[in-house]
MARVO-300820 format. One record per residue: x, y, z of N, C-alpha, C, O in turn. Coordinates in nm, 2 decimals, decimal comma, always signed. Layout:
n_xx	n_yy	n_zz	ca_xx	ca_yy	ca_zz	c_xx	c_yy	c_zz	o_xx	o_yy	o_zz
X	Y	Z	X	Y	Z	X	Y	Z	X	Y	Z
...
This chain:
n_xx	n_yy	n_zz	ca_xx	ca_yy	ca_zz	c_xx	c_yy	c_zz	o_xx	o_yy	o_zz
+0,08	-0,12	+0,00	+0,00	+0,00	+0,00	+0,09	+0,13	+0,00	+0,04	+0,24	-0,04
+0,20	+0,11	+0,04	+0,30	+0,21	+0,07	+0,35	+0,27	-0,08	+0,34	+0,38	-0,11
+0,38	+0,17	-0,16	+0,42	+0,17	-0,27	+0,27	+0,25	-0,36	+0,29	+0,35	-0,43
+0,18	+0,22	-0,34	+0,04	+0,28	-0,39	+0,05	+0,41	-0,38	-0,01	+0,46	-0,47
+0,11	+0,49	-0,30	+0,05	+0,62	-0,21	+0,17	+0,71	-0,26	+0,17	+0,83	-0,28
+0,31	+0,59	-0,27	+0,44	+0,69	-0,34	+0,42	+0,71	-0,52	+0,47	+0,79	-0,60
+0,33	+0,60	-0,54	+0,32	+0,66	-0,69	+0,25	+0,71	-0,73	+0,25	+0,74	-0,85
+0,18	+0,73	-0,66	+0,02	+0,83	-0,71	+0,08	+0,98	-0,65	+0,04	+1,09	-0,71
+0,18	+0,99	-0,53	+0,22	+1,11	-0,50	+0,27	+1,16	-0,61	+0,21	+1,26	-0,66
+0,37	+1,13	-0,67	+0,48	+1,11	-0,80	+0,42	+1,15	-0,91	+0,48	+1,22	-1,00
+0,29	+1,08	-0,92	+0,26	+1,09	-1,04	+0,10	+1,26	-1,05	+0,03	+1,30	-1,14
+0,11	+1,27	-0,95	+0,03	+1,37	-0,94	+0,13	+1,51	-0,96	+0,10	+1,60	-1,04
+0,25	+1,50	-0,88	+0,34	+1,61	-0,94	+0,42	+1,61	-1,04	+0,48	+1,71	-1,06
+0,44	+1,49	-1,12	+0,45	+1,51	-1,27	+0,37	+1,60	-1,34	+0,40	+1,70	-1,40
+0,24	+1,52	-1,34	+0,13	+1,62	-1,40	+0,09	+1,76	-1,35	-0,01	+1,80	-1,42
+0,12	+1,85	-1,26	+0,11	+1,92	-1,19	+0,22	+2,03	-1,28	+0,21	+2,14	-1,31
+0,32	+1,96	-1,30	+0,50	+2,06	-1,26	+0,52	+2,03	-1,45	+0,61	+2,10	-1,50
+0,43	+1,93	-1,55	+0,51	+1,95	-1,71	+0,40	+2,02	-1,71	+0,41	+2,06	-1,83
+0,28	+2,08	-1,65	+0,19	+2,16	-1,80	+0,23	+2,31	-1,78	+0,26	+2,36	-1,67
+0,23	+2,36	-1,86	+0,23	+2,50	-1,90	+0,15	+2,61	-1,81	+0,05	+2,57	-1,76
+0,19	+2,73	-1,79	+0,17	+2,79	-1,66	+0,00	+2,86	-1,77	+0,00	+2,87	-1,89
-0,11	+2,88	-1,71	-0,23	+2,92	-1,72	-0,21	+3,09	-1,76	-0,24	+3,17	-1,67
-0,19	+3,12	-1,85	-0,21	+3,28	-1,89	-0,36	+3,33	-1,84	-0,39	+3,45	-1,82
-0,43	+3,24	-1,83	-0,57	+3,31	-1,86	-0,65	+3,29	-1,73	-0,77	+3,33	-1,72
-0,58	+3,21	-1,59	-0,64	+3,16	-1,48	-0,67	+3,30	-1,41	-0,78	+3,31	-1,36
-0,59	+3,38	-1,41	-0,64	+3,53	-1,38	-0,75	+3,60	-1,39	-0,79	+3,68	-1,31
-0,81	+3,56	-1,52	-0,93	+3,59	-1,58	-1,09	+3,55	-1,55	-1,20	+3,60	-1,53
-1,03	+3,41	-1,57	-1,16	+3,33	-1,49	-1,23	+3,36	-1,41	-1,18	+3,44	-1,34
-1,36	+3,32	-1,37	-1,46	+3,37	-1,32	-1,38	+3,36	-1,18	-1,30	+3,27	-1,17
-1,41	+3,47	-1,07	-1,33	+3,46	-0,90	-1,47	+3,37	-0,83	-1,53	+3,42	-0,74
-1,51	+3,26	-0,87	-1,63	+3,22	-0,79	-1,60	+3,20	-0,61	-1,52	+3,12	-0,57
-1,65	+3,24	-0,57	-1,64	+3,26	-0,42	-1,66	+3,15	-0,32	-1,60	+3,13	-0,22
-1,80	+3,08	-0,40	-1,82	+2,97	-0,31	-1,83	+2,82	-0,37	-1,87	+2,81	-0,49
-1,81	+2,73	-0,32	-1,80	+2,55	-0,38	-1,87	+2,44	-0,27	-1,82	+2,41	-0,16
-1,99	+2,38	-0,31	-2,03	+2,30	-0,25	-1,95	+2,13	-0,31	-1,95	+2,09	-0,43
-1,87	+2,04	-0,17	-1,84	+1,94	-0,25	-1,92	+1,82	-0,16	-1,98	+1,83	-0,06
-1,88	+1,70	-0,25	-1,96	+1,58	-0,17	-1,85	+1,45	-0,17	-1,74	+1,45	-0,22
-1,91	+1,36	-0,11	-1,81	+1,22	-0,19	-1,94	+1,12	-0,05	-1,97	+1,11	+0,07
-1,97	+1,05	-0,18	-2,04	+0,86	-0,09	-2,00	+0,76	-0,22	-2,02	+0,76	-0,34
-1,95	+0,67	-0,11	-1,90	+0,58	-0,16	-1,90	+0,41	-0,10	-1,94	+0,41	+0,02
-1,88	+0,33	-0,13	-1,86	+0,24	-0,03	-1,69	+0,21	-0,01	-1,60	+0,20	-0,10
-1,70	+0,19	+0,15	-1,51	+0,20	+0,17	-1,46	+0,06	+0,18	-1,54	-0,03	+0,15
-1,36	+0,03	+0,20	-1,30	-0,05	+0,18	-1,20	-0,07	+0,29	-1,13	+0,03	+0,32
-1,18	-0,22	+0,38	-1,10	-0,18	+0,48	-0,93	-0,23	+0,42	-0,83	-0,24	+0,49
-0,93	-0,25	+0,30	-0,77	-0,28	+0,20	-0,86	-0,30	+0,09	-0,98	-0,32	+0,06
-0,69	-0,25	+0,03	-0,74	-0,26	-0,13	-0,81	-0,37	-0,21	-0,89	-0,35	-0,30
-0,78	-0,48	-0,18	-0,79	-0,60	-0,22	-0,97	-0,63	-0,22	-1,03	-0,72	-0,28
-1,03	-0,53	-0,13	-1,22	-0,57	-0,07	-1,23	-0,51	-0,23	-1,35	-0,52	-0,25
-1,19	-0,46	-0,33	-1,27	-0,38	-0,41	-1,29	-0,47	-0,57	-1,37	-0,44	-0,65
-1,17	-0,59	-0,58	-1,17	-0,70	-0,67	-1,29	-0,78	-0,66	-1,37	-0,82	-0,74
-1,27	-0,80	-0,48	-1,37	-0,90	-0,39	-1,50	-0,85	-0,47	-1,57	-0,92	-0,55
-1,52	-0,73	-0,44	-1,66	-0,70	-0,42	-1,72	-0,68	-0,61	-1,83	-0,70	-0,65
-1,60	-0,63	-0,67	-1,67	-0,55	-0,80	-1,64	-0,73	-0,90	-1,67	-0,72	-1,02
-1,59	-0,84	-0,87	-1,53	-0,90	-0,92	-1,59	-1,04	-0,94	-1,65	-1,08	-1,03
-1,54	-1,11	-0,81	-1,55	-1,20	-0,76	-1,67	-1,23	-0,66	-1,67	-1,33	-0,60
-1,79	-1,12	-0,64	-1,90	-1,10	-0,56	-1,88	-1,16	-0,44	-1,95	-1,24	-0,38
-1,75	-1,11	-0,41	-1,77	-1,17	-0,24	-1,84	-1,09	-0,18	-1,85	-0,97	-0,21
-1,92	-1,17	-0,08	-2,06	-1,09	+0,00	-2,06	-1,05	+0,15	-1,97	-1,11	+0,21
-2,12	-0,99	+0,22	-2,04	-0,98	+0,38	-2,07	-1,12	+0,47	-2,02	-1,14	+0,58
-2,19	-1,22	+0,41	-2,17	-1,36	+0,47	-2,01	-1,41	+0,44	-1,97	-1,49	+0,52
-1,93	-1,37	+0,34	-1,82	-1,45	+0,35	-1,73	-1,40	+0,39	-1,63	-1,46	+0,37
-1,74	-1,26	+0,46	-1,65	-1,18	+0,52	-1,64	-1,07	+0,52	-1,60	-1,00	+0,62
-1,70	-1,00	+0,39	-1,60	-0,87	+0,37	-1,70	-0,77	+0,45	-1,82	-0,77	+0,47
-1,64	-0,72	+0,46	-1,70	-0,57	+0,56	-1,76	-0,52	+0,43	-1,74	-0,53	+0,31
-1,89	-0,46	+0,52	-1,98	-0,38	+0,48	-1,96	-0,24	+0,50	-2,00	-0,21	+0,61
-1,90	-0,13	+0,41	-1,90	+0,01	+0,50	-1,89	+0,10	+0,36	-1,84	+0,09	+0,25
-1,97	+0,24	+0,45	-1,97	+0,36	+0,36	-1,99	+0,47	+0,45	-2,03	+0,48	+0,57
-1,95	+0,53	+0,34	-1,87	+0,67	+0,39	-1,90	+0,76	+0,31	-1,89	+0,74	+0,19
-1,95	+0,88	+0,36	-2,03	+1,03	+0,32	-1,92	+1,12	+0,33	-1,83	+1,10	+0,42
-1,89	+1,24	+0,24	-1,84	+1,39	+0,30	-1,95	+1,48	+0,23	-1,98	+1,48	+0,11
-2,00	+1,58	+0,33	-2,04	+1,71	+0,24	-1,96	+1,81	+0,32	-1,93	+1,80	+0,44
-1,93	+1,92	+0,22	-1,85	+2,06	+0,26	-1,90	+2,21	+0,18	-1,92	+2,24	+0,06
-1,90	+2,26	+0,27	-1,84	+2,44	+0,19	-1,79	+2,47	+0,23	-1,76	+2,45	+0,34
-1,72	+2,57	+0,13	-1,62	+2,64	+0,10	-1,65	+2,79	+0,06	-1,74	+2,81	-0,02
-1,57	+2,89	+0,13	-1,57	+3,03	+0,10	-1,37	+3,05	+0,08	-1,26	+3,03	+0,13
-1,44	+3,11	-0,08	-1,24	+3,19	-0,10	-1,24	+3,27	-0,05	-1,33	+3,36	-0,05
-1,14	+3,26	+0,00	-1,11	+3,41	+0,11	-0,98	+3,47	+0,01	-0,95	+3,58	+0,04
-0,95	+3,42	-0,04	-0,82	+3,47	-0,11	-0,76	+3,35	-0,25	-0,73	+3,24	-0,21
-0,73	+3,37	-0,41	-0,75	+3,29	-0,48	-0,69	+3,17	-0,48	-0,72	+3,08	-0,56
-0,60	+3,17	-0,39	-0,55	+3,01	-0,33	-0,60	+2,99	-0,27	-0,56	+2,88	-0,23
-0,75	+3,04	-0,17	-0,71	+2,98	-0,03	-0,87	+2,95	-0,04	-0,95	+2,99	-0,13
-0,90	+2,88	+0,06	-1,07	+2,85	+0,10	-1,05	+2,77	+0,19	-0,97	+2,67	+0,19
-1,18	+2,82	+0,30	-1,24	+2,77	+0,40	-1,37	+2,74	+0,44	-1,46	+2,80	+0,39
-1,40	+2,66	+0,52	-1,54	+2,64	+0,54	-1,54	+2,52	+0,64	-1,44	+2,48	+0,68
-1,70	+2,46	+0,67	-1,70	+2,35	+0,76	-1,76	+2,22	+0,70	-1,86	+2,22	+0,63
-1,69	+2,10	+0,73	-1,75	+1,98	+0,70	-1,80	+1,90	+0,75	-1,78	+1,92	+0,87
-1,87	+1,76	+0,71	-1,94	+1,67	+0,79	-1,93	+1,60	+0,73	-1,93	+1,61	+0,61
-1,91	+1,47	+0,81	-1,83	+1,32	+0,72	-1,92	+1,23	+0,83	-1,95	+1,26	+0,95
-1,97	+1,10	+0,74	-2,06	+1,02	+0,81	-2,01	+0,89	+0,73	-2,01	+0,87	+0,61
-1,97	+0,78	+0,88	-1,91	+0,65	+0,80	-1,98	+0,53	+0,85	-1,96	+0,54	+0,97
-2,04	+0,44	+0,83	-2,10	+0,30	+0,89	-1,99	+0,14	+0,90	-1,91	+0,15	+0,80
-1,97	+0,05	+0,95	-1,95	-0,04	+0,93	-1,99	-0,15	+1,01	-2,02	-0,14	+1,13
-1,98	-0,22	+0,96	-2,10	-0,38	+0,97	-1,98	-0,49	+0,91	-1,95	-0,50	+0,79
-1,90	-0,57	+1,04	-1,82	-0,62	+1,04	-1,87	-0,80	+1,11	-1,90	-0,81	+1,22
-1,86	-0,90	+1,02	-1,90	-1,03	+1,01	-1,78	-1,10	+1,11	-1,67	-1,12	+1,06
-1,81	-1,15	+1,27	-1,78	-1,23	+1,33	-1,79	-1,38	+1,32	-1,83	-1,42	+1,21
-1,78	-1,46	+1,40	-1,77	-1,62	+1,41	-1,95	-1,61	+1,49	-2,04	-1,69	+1,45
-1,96	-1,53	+1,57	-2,06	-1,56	+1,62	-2,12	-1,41	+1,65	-2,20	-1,43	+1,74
-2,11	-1,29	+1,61	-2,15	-1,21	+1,61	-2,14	-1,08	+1,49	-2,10	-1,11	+1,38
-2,17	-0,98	+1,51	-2,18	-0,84	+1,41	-2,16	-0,79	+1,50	-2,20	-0,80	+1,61
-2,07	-0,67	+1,43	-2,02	-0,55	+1,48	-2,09	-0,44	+1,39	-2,06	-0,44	+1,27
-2,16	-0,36	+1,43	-2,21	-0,23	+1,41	-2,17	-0,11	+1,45	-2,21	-0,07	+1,56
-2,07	-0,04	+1,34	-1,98	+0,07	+1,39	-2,08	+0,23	+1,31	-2,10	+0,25	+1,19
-2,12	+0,29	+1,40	-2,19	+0,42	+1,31	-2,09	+0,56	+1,36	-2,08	+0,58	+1,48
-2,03	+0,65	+1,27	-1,97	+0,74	+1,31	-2,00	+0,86	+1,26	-2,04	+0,85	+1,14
-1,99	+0,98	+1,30	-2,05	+1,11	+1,28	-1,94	+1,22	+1,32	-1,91	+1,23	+1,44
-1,88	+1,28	+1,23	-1,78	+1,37	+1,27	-1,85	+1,52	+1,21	-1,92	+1,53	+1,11
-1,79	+1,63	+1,30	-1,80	+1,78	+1,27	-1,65	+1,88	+1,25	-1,56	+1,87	+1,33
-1,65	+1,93	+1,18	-1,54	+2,04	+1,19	-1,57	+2,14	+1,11	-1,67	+2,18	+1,06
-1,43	+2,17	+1,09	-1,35	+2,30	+0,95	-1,27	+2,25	+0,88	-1,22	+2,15	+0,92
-1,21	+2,29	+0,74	-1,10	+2,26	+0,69	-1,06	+2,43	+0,63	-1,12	+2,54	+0,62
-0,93	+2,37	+0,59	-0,88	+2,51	+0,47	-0,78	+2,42	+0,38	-0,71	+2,33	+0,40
-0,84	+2,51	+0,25	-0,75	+2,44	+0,18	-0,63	+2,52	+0,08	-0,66	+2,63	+0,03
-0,54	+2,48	+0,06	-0,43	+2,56	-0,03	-0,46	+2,52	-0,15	-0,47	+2,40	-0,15
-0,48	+2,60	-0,28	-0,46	+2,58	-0,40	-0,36	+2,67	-0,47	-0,33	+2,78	-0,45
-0,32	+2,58	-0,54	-0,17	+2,61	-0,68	-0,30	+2,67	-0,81	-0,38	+2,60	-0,87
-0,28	+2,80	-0,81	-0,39	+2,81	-0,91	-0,30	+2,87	-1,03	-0,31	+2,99	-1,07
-0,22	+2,79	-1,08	-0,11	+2,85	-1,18	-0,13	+2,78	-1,27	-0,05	+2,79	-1,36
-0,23	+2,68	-1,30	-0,29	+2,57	-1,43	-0,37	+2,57	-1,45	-0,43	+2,57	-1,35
-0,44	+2,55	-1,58	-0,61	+2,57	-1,59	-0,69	+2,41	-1,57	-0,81	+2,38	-1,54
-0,62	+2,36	-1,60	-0,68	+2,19	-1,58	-0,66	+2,13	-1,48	-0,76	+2,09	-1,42
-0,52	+2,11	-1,41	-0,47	+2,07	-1,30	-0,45	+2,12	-1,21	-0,35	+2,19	-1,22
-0,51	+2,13	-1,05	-0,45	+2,23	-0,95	-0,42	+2,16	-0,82	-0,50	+2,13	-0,74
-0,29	+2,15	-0,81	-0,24	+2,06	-0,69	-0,30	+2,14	-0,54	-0,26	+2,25	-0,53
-0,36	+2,09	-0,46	-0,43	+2,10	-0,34	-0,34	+2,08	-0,20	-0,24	+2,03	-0,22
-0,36	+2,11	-0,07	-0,36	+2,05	+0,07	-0,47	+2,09	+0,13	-0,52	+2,20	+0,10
-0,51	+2,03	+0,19	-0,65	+2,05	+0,32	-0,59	+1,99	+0,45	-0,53	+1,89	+0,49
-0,62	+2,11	+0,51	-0,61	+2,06	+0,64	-0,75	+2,07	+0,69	-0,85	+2,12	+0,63
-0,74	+2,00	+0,81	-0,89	+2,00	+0,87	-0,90	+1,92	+1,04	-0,85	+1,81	+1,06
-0,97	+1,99	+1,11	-0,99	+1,92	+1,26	-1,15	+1,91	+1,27	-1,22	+2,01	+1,25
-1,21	+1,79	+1,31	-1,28	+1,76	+1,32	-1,35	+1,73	+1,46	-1,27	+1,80	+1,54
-1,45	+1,67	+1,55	-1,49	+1,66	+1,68	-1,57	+1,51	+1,59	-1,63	+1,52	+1,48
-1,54	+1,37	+1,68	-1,55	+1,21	+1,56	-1,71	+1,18	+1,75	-1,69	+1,17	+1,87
-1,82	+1,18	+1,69	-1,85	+1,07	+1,81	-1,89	+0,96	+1,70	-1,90	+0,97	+1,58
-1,90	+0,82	+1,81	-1,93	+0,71	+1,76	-1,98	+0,62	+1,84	-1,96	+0,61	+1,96
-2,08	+0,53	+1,74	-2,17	+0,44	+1,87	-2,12	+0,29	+1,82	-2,10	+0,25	+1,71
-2,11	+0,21	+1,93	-2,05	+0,07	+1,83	-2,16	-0,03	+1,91	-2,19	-0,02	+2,03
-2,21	-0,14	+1,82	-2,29	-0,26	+1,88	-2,28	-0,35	+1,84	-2,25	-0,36	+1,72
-2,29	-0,49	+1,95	-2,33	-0,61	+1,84	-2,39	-0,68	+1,89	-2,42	-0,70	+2,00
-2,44	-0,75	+1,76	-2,63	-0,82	+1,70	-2,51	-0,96	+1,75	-2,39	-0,98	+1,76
-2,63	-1,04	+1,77	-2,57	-1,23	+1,70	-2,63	-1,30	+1,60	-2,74	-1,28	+1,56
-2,54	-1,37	+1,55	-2,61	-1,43	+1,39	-2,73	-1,52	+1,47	-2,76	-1,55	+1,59
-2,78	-1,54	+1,34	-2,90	-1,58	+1,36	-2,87	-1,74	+1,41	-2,77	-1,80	+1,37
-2,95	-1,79	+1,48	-2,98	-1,90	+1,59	-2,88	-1,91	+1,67	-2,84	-2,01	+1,73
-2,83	-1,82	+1,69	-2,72	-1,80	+1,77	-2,78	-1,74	+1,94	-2,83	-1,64	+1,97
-2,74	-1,86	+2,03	-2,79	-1,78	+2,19	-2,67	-1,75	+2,24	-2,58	-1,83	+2,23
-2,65	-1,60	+2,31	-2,50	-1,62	+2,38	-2,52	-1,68	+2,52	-2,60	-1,76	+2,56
-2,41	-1,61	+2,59	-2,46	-1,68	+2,75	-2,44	-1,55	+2,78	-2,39	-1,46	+2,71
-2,48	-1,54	+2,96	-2,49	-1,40	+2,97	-2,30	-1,34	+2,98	-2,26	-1,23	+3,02
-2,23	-1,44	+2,95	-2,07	-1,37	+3,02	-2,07	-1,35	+2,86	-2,10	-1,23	+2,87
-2,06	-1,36	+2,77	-2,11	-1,30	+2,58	-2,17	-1,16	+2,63	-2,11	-1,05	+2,65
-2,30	-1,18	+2,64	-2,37	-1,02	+2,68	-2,29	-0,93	+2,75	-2,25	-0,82	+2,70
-2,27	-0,97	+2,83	-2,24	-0,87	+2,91	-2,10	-0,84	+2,88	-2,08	-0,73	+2,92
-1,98	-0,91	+2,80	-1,90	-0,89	+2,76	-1,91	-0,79	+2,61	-1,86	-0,67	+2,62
-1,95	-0,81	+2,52	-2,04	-0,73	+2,41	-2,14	-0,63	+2,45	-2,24	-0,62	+2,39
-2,11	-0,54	+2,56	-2,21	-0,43	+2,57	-2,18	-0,31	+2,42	-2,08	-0,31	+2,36
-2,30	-0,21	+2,40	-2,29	-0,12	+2,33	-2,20	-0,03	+2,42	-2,22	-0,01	+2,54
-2,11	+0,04	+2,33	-2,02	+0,17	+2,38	-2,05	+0,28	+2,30	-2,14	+0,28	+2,21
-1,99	+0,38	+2,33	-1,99	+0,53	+2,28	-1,84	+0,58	+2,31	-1,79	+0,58	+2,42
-1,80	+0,61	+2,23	-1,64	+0,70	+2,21	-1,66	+0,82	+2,15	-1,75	+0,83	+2,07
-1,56	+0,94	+2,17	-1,56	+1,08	+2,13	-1,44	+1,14	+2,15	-1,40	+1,14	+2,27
-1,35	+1,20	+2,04	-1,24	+1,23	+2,01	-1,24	+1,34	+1,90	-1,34	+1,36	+1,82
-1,13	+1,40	+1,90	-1,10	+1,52	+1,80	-0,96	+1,42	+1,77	-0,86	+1,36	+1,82
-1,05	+1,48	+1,60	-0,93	+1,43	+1,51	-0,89	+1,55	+1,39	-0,96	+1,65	+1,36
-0,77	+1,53	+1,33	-0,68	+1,58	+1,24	-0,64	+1,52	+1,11	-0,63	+1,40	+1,08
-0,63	+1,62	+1,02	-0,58	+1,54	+0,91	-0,51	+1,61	+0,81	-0,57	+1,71	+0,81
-0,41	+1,62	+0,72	-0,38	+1,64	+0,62	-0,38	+1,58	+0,43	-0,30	+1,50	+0,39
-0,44	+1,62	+0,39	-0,45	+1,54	+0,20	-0,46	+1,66	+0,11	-0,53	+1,76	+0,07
-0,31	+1,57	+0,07	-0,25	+1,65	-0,05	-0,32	+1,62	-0,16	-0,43	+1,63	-0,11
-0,35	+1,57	-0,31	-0,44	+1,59	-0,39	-0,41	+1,70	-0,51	-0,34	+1,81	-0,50
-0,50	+1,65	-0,65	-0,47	+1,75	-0,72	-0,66	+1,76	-0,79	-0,73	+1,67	-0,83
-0,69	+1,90	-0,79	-0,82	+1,87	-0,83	-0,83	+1,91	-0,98	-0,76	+2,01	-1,02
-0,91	+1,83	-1,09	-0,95	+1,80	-1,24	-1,05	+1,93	-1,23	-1,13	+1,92	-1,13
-1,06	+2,06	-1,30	-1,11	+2,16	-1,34	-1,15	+2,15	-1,49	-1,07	+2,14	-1,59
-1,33	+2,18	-1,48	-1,40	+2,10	-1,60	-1,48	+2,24	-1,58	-1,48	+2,29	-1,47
-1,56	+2,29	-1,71	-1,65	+2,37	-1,76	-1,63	+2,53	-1,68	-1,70	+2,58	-1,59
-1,50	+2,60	-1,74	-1,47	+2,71	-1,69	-1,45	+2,70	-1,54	-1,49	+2,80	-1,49
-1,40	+2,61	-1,46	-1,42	+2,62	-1,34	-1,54	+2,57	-1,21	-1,55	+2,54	-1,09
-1,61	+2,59	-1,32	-1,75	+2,55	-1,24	-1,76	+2,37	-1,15	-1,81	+2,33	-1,04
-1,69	+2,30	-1,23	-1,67	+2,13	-1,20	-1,55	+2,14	-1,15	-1,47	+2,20	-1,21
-1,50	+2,09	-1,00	-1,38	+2,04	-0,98	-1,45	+1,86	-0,95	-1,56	+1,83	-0,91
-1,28	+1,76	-0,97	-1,28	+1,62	-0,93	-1,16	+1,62	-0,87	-1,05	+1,63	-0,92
-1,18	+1,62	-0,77	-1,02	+1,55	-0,66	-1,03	+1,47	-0,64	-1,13	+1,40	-0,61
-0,88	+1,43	-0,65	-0,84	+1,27	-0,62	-0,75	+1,34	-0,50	-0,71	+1,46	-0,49
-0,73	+1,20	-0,39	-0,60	+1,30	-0,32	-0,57	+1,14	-0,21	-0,60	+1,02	-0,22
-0,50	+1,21	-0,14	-0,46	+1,08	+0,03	-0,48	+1,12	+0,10	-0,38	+1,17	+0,15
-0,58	+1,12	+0,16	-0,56	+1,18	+0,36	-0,50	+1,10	+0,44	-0,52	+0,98	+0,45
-0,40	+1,20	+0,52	-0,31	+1,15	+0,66	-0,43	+1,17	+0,74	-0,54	+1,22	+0,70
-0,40	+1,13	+0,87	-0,40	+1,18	+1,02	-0,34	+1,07	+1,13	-0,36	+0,94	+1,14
-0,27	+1,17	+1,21	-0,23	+1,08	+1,28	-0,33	+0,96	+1,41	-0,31	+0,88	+1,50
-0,44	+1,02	+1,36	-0,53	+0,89	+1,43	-0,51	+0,81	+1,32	-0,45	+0,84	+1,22
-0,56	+0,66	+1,36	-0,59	+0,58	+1,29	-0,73	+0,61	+1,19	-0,83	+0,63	+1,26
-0,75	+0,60	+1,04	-0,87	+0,64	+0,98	-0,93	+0,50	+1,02	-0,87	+0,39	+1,02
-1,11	+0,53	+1,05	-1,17	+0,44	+1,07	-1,24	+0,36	+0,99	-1,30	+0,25	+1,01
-1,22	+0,47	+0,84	-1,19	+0,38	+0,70	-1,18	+0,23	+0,73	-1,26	+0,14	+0,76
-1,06	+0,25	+0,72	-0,94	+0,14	+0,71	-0,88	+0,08	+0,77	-0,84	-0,03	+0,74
-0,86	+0,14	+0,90	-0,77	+0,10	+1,05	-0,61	+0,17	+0,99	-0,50	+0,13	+1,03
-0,61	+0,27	+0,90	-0,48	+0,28	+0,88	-0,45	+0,41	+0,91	-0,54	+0,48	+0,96
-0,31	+0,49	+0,88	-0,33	+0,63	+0,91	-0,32	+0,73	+0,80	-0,29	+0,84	+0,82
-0,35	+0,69	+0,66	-0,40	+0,74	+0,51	-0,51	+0,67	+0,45	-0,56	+0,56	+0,49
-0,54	+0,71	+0,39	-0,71	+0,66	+0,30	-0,72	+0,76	+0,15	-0,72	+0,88	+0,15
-0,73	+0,68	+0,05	-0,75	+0,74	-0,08	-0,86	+0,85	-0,05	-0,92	+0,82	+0,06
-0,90	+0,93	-0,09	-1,01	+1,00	-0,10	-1,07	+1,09	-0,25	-1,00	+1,17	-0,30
-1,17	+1,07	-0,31	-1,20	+1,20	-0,37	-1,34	+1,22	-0,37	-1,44	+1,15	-0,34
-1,32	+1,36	-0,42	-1,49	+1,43	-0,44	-1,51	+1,48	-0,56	-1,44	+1,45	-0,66
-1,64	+1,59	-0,57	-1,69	+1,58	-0,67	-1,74	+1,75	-0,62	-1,80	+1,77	-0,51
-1,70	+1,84	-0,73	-1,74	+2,03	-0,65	-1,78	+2,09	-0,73	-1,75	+2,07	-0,85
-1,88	+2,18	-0,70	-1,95	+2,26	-0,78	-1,91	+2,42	-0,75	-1,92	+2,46	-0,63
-1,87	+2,50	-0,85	-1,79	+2,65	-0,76	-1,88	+2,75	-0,84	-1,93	+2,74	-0,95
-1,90	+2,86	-0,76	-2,04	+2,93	-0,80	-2,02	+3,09	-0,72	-1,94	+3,11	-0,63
-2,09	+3,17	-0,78	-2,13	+3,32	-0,69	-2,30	+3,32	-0,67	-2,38	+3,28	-0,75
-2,31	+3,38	-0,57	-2,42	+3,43	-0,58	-2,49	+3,51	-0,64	-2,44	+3,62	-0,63
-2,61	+3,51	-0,72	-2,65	+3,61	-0,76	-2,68	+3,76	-0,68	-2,71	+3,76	-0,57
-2,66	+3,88	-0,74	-2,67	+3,98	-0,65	-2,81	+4,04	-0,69	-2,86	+4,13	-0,64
């Protein structure tokens, strides 16, 4: 996976650093504001995405069940720069020997992001962003399954709540004057993402950039 993350780094500032500097990005509409999104279904390794799109492995045979929401705005405050607040919502539903794990998570924050706005097609990105993560976790038993009560009582529902961090570098695809961005990127943080259990995760979205009418 390591190897995954150095070539997509690599290969994002290739394409970033040969194209030709934008004469005309100055010109372009200054749109002020950008609503983005991203749902998907996640993946706790790369390998669940052959499983699932491929080989129809199903979560009776294992594979985790999980998805993952972002919505955001964004206000430019300046033509590299933009801020605003986001909300990210993740589920997973994880297949035991004798039980289910039901993970539901709900995060709030801010982000800011840096843009390279010196190309008309390609604009290399960083976001930072701190969030406030709660989460509720349970588990069900498969069916005809009785536990005993040292099972129950060992399997109670919990609740956990933490502030988390992150950084994702990224380059976003600029389509129809500006108006479409697509980012691809990697988010760090030094928590573990609950993606994955790891401490990066692919990510991208999908932006719409606009002014208000006056």
């Amino acid at each position: 996976m390591k190897r995954f993350v150095t070539l997509y780094l690599l290969a994002v500032s290739y394409m970033a650093f040969a194209q030709k500097p934008c004469s005309s990005c100055d010109t372009l509409p200054p749109y002020k504001h950008s609503i983005m999104f991203q749902f998907n279904r996640a993946f706790d390794d790369i390998r669940g995405i052959p499983d699932y799109l491929i080989y129809n492995v199903s979560f009776e045979d294992g594979l985790e069940q999980n998805y993952y929401a972002n919505l955001r705005y964004g206000y430019r405050v300046h033509k590299n720069i933009m801020v605003g607040p986001e909300m990210m919502f993740f589920t997973q539903k994880r297949f035991f020997y004798k039980n289910i794990l039901h993970v539901t998570s709900f995060k709030v924050g801010g982000y800011a992001r840096f843009l390279v706005n010196r190309w008309q097609v390609f604009k290399p990105y960083a976001d930072v962003g701190m969030s406030y993560n709660y989460a509720h976790s349970k588990y069900t038993w498969t069916e005809n399954y009785q536990p005993t009560d040292e099972e129950i009582q060992r399997y109670q529902p919990y609740n956990f709540h933490h502030f988390d961090s992150y950084i994702a570098p990224g380059m976003s695809f600029m389509i129809w004057r500006n108006h479409i961005n697509i980012d691809l990127g990697v988010k760090f943080s030094p928590f573990k993402n609950n993606v994955n259990s790891k401490m990066f995760v692919f990510t991208w979205k999908l932006g719409y950039n606009f002014n208000c009418k006056k």
